[in-house]
VMD Tcl script that draws the C-alpha trace (Angstrom):
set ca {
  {-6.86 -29.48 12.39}
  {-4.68 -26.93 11.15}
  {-3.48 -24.78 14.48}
  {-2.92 -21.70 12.02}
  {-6.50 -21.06 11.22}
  {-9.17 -18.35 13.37}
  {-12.01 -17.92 12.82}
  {-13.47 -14.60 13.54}
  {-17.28 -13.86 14.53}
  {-20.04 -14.18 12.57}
  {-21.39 -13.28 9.90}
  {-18.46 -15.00 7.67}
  {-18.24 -14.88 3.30}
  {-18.22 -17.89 1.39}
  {-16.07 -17.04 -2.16}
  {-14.50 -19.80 -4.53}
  {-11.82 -17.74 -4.25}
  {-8.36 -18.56 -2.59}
  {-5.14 -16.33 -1.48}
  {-3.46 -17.53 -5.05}
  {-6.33 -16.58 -7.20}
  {-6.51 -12.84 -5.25}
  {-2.71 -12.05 -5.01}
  {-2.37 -12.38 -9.05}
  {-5.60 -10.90 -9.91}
  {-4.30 -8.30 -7.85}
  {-0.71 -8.37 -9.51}
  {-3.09 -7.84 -12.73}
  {-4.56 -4.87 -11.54}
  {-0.89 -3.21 -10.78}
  {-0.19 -3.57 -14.45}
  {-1.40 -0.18 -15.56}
  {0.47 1.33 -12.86}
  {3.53 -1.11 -14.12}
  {3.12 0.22 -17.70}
  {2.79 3.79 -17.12}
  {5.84 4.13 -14.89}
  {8.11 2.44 -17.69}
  {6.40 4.97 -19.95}
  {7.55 7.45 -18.14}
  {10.64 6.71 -16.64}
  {11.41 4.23 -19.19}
  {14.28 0.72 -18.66}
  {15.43 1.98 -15.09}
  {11.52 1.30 -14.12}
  {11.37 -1.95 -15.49}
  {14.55 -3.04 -13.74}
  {13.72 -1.87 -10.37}
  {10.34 -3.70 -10.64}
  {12.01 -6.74 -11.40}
  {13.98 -6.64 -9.27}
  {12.21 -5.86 -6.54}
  {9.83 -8.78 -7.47}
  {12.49 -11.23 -7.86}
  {14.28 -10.88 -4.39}
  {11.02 -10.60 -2.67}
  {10.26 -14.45 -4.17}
  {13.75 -15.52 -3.89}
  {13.65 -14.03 -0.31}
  {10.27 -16.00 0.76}
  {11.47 -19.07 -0.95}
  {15.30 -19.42 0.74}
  {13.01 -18.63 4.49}
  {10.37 -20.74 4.21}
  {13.38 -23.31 2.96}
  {15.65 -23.23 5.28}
  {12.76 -22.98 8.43}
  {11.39 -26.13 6.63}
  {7.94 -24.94 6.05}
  {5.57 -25.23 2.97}
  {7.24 -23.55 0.00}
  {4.26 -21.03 -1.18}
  {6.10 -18.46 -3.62}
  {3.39 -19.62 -6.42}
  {0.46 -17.95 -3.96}
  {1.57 -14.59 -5.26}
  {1.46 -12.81 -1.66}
  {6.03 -12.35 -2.70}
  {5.26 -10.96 -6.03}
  {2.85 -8.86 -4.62}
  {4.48 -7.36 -2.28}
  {7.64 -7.14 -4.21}
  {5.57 -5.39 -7.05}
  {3.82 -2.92 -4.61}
  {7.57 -1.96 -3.14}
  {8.51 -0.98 -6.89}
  {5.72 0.90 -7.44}
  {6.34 3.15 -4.13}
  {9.98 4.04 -4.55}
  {11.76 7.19 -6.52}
  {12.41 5.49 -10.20}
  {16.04 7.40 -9.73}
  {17.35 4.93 -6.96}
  {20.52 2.72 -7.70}
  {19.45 -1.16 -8.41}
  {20.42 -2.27 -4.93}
  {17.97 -0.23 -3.51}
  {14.86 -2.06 -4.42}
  {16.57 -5.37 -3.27}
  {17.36 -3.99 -0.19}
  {13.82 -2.80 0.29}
  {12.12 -5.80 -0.32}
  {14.60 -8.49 1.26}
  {13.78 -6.59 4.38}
  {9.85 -6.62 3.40}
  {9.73 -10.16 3.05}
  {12.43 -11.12 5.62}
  {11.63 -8.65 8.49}
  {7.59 -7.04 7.84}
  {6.50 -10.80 7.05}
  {8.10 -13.22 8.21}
  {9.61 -12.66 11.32}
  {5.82 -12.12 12.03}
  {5.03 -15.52 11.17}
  {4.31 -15.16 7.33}
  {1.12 -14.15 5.53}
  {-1.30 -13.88 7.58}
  {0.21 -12.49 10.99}
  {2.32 -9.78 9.97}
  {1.19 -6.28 11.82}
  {2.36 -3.93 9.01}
  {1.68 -3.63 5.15}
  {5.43 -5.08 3.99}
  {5.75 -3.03 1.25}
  {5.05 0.16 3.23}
  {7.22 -1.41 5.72}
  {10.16 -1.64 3.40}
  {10.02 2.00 1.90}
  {9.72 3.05 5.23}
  {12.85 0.92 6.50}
  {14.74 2.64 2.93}
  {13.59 6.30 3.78}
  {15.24 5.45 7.01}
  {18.51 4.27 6.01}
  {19.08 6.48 2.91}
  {17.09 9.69 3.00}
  {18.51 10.94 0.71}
  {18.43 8.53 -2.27}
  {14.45 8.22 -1.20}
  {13.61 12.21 -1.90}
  {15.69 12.71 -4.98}
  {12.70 12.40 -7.79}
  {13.07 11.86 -11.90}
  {10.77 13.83 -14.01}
  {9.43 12.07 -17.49}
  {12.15 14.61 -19.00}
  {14.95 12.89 -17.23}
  {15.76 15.55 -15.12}
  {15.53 15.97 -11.64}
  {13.22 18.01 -9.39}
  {10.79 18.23 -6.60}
  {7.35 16.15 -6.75}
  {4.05 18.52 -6.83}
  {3.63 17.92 -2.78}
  {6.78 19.10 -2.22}
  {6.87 21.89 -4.41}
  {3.84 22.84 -2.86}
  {4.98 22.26 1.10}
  {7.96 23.82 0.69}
  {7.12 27.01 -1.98}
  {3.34 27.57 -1.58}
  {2.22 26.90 -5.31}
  {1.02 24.21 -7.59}
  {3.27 24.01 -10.19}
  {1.36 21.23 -12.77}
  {-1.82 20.97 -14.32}
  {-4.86 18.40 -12.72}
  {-4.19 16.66 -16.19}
  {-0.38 15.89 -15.92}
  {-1.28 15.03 -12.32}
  {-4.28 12.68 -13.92}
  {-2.42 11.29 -16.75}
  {1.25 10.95 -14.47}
  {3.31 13.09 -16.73}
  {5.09 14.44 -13.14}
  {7.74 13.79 -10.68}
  {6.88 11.22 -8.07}
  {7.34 7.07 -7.12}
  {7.43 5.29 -10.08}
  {3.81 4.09 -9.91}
  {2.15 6.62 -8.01}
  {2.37 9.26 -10.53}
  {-0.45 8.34 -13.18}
  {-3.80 8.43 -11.24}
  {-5.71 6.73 -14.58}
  {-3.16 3.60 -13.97}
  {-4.26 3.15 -10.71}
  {-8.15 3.82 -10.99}
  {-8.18 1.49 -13.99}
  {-6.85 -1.05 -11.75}
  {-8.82 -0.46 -8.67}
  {-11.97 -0.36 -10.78}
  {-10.76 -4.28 -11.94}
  {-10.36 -5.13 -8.64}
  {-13.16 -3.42 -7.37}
  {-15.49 -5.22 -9.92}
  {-13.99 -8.58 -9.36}
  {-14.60 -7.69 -5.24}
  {-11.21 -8.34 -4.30}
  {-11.21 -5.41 -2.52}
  {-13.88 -3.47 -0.72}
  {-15.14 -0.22 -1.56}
  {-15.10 0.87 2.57}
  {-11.51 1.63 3.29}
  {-10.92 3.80 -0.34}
  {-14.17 6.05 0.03}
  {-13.51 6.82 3.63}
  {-10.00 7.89 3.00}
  {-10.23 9.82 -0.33}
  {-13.47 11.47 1.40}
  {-11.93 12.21 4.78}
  {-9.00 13.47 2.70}
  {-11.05 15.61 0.37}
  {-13.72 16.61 3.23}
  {-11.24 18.07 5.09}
  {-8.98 20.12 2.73}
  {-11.95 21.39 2.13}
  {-12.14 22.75 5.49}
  {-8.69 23.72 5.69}
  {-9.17 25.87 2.27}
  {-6.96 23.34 0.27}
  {-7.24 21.59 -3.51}
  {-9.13 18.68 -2.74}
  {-8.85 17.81 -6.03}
  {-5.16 18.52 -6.10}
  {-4.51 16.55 -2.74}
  {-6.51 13.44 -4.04}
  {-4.31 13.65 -7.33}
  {-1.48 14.57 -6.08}
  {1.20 12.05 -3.77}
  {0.49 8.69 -3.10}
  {-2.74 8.54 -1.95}
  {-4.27 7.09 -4.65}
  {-2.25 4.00 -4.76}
  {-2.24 3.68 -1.08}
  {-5.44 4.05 -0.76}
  {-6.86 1.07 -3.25}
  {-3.77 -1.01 -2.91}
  {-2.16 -0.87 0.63}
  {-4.69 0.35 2.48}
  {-7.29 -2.44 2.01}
  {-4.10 -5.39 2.30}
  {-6.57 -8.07 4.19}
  {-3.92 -9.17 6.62}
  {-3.39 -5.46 8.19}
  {-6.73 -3.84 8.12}
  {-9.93 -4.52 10.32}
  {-12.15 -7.77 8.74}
  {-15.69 -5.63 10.02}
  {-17.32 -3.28 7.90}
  {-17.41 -0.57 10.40}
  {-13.97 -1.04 11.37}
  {-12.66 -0.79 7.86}
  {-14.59 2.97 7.61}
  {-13.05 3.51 10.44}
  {-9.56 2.77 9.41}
  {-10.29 4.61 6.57}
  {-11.61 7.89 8.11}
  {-7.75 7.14 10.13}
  {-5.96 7.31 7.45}
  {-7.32 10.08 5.70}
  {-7.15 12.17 9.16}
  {-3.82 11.00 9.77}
  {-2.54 11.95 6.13}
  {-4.16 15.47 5.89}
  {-2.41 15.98 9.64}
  {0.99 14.98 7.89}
  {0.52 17.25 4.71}
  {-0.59 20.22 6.44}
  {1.39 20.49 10.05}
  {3.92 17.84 9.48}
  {7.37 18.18 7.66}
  {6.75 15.54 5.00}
  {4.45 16.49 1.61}
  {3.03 13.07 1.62}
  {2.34 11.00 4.29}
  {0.67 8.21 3.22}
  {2.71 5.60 4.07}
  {2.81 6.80 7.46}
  {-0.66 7.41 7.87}
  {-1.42 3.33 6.62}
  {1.48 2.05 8.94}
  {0.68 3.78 12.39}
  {-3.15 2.82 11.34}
  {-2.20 -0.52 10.90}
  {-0.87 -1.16 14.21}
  {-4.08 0.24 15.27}
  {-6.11 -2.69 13.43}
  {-6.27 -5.15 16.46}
  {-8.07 -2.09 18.49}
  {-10.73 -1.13 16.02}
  {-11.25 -5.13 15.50}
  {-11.95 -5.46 18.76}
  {-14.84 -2.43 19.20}
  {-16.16 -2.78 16.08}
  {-16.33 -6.69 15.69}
  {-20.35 -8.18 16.41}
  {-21.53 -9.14 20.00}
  {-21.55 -13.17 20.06}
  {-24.75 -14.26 21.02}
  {-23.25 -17.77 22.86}
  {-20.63 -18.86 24.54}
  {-18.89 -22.16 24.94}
  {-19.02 -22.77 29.27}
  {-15.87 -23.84 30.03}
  {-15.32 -28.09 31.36}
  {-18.66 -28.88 30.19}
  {-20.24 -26.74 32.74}
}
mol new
graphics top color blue
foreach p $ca { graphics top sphere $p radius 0.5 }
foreach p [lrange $ca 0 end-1] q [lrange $ca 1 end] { graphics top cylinder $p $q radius 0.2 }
display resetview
């Protein structure tokens, strides 16, 4: 009997689908997001996400190697993660960055957890976190379409009090930002494929776009602008609904959600970053275990213990 495998309470899914089939279908569904940041920030883009791709399969693959365990680089779970790192990083950055960034995504967030399947954090919003860490600076210095340099919409608006682009240039992606986080049609297009396959479920991305808009509604803010606007978009389809990190019950998943959104807004409006939704996703995922455990159904049996 394989040692690795839990099985959680009742009631449980049946799908003829496996972690290989999800992790590409889910690589498919980043492709908009892939295409419009080369669009827009043209060959740079492209090499970063190959880049970051490559090391984070070439990282899994040397591990798993040289600690003798099943070699499982075709499963996808490397490229995804390698992908998702590309996607969340200034398109500006030298080429080492993105291989420093996922080497420690793959190396550190997964497996010194144990692999897919126990690590505690999303690993790509582990490794952007561990880069904004190390080199601040090369992590807030954003590329506009033009090829210039300048401040994302958040941060123009955290730090100067005005939006300064239209809701269809924040729609469309023709802004500042990550390379994949600018274009919300990319990611929607995707999300809607994955959504429609039921890869991912629809929980964890209406509670935290709703909390999100809900309550910059109450604070007299853009909702519109805030759901465009940042990261949230991609974080909330892609990272926030990773299986491994967020709760497996359907009321713990709305509850994550309503987290993250509260968690974000908190960061945007008191906090000293213009984004925060990497933040918001990591500290909620170390809360997973928690909202598993209050949300998860009441077994009806027990197994007595000796036979007794």
């Amino acid at each position: 009997m394989n040692k690795k495998l839990v099985v959680s309470v009742s009631p449980h899914i049946k799908s003829k689908e496996d972690v290989s089939s999800i992790m590409w279908l889910v690589v498919l569904a980043l492709l908009p997001a892939m295409i419009g940041g080369i669009i827009f920030f043209k060959v740079h883009a492209l090499l970063i996400i190959l880049l970051s791709t490559l090391t984070a399969v070439l990282t899994e693959y040397i591990i798993q190697k040289l600690t003798k365990k099943e070699i499982t680089i075709k499963d996808g779970s490397a490229a995804v993660t390698g992908v998702l790192l590309a996607l969340v990083i200034p398109p500006s950055v030298p080429l080492w960055v993105p291989i420093a960034g996922s080497f420690f995504a793959v190396a550190i967030a997964k497996h010194a957890f144990g692999g897919l399947g126990f690590n505690i954090f999303n690993p790509a919003l582990a490794g952007r976190a561990f880069l904004t860490a190390s080199w601040p600076l090369l992590m807030a210095t954003w590329l506009l379409p033009d090829g210039t340099t300048g401040a994302t919409p958040l941060g123009v608006l955290k730090f100067e009090g005005i939006k300064a682009v239209s809701y269809g240039n924040l729609f469309l992606g023709n802004i500042g930002g990550s390379l994949g986080e600018t274009s919300a049609l990319a990611i929607l297009l995707g999300a809607a494929f994955l959504l429609y396959k039921k890869i991912i479920d629809w929980r964890i991305p209406a509670a935290y776009l709703g909390t999100v808009a809900l309550l910059m509604i109450l604070l007299r803010q853009d909702p519109t602008f805030h759901l465009l606007a940042g990261g949230l978009m991609l974080g909330a389809f892609f990272m926030a609904t990773d299986y491994v990190t967020t709760p497996i019950t359907e009321k713990g998943r709305l509850v994550f959600g309503v987290g993250c959104g509260l968690l974000t807004v908190l960061i945007r409006g008191f906090g000293g970053l213009p984004g925060g939704v990497a933040l918001s996703i990591l500290l909620m995922n170390s809360l997973t275990p928690l909202i598993d455990r209050y949300t998860k159904t009441r077994p009806f049996g027990f197994v007595r213990k000796n036979g007794k």
